[in-house]
C-alpha positions as CSV (number, residue, x, y, z in Angstrom):
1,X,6.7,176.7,96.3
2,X,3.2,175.7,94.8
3,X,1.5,177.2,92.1
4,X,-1.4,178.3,93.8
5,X,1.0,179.8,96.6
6,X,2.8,181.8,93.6
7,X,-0.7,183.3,92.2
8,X,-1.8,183.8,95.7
9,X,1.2,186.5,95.8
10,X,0.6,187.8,93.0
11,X,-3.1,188.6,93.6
12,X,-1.7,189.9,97.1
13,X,0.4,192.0,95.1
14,X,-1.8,193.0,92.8
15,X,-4.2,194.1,95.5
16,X,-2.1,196.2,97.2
17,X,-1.0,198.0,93.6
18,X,-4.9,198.9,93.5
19,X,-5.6,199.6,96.7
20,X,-2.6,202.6,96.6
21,X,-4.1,203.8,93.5
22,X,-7.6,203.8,93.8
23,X,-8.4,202.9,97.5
24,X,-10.7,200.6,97.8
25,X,-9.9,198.4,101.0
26,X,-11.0,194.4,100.1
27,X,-10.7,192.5,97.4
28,X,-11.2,188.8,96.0
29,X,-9.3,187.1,92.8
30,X,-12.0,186.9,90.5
31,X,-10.2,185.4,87.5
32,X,-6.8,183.3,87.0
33,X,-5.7,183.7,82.7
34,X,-3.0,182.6,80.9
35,X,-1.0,181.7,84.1
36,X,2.3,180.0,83.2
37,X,4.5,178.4,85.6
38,X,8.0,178.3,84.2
39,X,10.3,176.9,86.8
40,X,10.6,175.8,90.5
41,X,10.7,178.5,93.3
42,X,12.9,176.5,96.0
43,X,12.9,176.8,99.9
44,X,15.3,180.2,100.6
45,X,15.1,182.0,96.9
46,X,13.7,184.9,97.2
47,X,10.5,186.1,94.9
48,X,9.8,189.0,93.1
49,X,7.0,190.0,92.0
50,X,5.7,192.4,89.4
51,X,2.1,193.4,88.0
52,X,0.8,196.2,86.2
53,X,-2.8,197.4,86.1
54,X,-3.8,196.8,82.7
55,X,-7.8,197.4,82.4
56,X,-10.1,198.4,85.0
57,X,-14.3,197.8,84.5
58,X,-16.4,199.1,87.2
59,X,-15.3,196.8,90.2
60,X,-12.9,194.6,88.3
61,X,-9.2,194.8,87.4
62,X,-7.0,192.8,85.0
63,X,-3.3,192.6,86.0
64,X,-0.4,191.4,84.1
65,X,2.0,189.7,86.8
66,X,5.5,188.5,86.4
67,X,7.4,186.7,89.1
68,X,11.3,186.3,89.3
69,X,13.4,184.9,91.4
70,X,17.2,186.3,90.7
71,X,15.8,188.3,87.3
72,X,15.1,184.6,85.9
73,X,11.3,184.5,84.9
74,X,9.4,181.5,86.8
75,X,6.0,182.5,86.2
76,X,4.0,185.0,84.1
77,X,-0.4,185.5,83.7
78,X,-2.7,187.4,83.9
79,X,-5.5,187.8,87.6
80,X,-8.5,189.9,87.7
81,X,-9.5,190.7,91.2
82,X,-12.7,192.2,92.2
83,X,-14.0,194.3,95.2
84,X,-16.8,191.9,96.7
85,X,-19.9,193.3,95.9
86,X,-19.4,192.6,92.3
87,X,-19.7,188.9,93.1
């Protein structure tokens, strides 16, 4: 699986994690920090993903995110999405 496909779920994860707890509806991935990408994701494994809302600014958020795929670690950073009108 490619990187960018791996922060791509993330963010979408991240997204819904915010929109649950704060409601806006729409967001954009504002920053990509400290994103690490540890080993492989092959066709059939399946992904896990984790984030945690670490620091929200007005309409920006930071998120930690951690992927795994059979509790081995294959990717770790940090995202900051943004609702769009921050842009």
């Amino acid at each position: 699986m490619p990187g960018v496909l791996l922060i791509e779920c993330a963010a979408q994860t991240a997204g819904a994690l915010w929109a649950t707890a704060e409601a806006p509806k729409h967001f954009v991935l504002a920053q990509v920090m400290q994103f690490k990408l540890q080993q492989p994701v092959r066709p059939g494994e399946t992904l896990e993903t984790e984030v945690v809302l670490e620091n929200r600014l007005g309409q920006l958020a930071q998120f930690a995110v951690t992927l795994r795929v059979e509790q081995r670690e294959v990717a770790r950073g940090r995202i900051v999405l943004s609702q769009p009108s921050a842009l």
